[in-house]
C-alpha positions as a printed Julia matrix, in Angstrom:
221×3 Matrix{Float64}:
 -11.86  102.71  149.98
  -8.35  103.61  150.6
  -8.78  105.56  154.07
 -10.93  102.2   155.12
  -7.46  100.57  154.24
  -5.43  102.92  156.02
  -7.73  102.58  158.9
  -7.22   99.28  159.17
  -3.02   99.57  158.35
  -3.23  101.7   161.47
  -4.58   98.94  163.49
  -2.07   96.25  162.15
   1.52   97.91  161.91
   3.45  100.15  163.94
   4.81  102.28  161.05
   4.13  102.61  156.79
   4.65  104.56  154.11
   2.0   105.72  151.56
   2.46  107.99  148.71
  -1.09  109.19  146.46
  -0.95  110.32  142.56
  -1.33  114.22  142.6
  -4.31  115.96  140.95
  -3.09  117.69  137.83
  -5.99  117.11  135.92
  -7.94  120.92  134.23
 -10.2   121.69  136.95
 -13.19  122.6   134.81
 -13.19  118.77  133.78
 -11.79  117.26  136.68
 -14.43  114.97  138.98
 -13.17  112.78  141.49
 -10.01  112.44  144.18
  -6.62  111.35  143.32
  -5.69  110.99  146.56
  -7.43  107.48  146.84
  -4.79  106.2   144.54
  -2.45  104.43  146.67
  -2.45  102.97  150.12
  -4.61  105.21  151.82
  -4.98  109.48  151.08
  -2.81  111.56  152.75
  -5.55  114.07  152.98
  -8.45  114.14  155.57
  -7.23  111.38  157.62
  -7.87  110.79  161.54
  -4.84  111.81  163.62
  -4.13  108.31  164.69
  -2.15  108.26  161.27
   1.06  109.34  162.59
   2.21  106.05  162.12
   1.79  106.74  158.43
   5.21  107.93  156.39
   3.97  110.44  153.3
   6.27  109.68  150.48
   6.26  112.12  147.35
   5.09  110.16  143.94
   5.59  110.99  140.73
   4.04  108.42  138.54
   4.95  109.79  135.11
   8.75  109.3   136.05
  10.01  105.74  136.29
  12.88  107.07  138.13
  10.31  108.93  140.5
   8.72  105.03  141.14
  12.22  103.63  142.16
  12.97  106.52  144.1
   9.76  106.27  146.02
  10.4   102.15  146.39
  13.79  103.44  147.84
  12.52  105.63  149.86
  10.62  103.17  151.88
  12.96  100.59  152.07
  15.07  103.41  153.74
  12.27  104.5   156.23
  10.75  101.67  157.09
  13.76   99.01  156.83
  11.72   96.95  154.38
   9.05   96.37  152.49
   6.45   93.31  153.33
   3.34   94.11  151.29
   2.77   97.29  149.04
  -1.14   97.68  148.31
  -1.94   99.36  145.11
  -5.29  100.97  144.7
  -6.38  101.86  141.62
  -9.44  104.71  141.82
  -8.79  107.09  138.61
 -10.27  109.97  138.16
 -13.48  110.75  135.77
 -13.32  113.18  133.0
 -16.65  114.01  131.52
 -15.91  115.48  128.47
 -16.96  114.56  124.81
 -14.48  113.32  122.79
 -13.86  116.36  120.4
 -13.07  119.05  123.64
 -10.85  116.56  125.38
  -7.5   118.9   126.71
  -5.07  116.94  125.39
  -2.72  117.81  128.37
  -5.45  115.63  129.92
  -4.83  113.17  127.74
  -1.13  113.02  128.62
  -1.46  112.92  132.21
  -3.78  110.39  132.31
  -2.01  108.2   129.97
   1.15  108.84  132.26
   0.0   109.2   135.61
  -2.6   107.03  135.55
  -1.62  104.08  133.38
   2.17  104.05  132.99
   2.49  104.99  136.51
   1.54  101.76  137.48
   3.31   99.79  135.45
   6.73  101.31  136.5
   5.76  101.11  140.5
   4.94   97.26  139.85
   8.34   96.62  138.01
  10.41   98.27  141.19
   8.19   96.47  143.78
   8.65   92.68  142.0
  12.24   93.37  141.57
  12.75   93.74  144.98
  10.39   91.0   146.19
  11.56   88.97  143.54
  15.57   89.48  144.79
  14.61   88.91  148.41
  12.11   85.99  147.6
   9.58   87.26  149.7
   6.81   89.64  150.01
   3.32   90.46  149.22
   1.52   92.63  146.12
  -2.13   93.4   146.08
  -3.62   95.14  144.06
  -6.85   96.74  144.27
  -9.66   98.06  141.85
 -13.36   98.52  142.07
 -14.94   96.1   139.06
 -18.16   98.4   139.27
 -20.56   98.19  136.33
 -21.68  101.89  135.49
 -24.94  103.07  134.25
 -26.62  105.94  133.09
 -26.18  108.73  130.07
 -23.74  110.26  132.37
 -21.53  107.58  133.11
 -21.09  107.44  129.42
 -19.42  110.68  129.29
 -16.3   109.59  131.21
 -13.9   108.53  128.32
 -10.53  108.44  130.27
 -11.1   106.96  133.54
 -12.56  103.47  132.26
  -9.84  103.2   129.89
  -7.28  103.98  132.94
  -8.9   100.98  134.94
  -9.62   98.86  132.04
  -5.35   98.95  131.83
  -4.73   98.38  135.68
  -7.59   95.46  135.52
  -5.24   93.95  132.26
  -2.22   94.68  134.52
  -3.59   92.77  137.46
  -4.45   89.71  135.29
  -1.35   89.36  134.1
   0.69   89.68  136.71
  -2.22   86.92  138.65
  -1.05   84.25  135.62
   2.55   84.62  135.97
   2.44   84.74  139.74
   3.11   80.92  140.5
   6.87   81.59  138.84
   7.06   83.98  141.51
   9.12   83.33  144.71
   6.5    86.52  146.33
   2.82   86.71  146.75
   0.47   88.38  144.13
  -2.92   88.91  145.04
  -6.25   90.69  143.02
  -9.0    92.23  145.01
 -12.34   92.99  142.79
 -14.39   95.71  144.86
 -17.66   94.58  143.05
 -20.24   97.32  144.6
 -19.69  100.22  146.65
 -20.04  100.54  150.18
 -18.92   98.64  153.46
 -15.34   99.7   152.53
 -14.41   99.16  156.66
 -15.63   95.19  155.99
 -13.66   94.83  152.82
 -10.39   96.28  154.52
 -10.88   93.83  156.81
 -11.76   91.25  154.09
  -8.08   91.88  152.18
  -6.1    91.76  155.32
  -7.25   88.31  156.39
  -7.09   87.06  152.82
  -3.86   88.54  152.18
  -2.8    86.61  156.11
  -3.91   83.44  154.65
  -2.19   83.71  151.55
   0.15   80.14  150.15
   1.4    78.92  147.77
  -2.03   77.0   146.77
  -3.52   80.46  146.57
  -0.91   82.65  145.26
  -2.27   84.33  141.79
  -5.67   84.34  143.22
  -8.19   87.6   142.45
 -10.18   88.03  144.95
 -13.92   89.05  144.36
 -15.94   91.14  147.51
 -19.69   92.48  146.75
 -23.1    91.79  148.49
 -23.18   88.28  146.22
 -19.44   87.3   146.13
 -18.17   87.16  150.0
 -14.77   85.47  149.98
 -14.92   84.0   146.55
């Protein structure tokens, strides 16, 4: 989902910045890609992407998150819309052999990491009354004795999902834009990048606080 995003950044902007949560996960437990974590992975990525700016992130350290805000303000000028996508990790792993160093990082980077890169980017929007915050999760229903296995990640979206809720019901005291976007089955990532750039265009203040939903059943709902 978040190189269909970047794909379509590419095609909108002449410059950005993007910055992904690093993998520090124990390997053996590990299953997934980290780099999907914020506006488009810095790995794998066509070449057209020069226009991208690859910030370092280090979402454990609130310091790190106002550094990185900083950062882009510096490179790019300013900051319009920031686009956080929310993809954690799985760890499959019963509960008794969970690493706790797991534990930690996914508690940190994964959770409180997102919490501190939200308070830099509304204080900023907030003191320049102006700009845009999406944020992005897939709302996917899982299924299967596998799926069941995965203790950490579902708790790390469950929080971003709370997160996003809250900051949709406070977001008509805001003087910015806050936006939800509900990925509700997988595929057609290229239409749904699409999808959140118009609907993020057509944002006002009639709108503002809105989640939207996009799935086979929910098309611009």
């Amino acid at each position: 989902m978040s190189r269909a995003i970047e794909a379509e950044t590419v095609n909108r902007v002449e410059q950005f910045a993007a910055a992904f949560i690093p993998n520090r996960l124990s390997a053996g437990n590990f299953v997934g890609n980290t780099a999907g974590n914020y506006s488009g992975a810095v790995k794998n990525l066509p070449a057209e992407n020069e226009k991208r700016l690859s910030l370092d992130w280090n979402p454990s350290s609130p310091i790190s998150s106002r550094t990185l805000v900083i950062a882009a303000e510096n490179r790019l000028e300013h900051i319009d819309e920031a686009i956080l996508i929310c993809s954690p990790p799985s760890i499959r792993s019963s509960a008794a052999d969970l690493p706790f160093a797991d534990v930690e990082i996914m508690i940190n980077d994964h959770i409180k990491g997102w919490f501190f890169l939200v308070k830099e980017l509304a204080s900023i929007f907030r003191n320049r009354g102006h700009g845009t915050l999406a944020l992005v999760y897939q709302d996917i229903a899982s299924s299967g004795k596998d799926d069941a296995a995965d203790i950490l990640g579902p708790s790390a979206l469950a929080s971003f999902k709370a997160l996003t809720g809250g900051l949709l019901a406070a977001a008509h005291n805001d003087k910015y834009f806050t936006a939800g976007f509900a990925v509700t089955d997988a595929g057609n990532e290229a239409a749904f990048a699409a999808f959140m750039f118009k609907s993020i265009d057509d944002l006002s203040r009639r709108t503002n606080g809105k989640l939207f939903k996009f799935g086979k059943f929910n098309f611009f709902k």
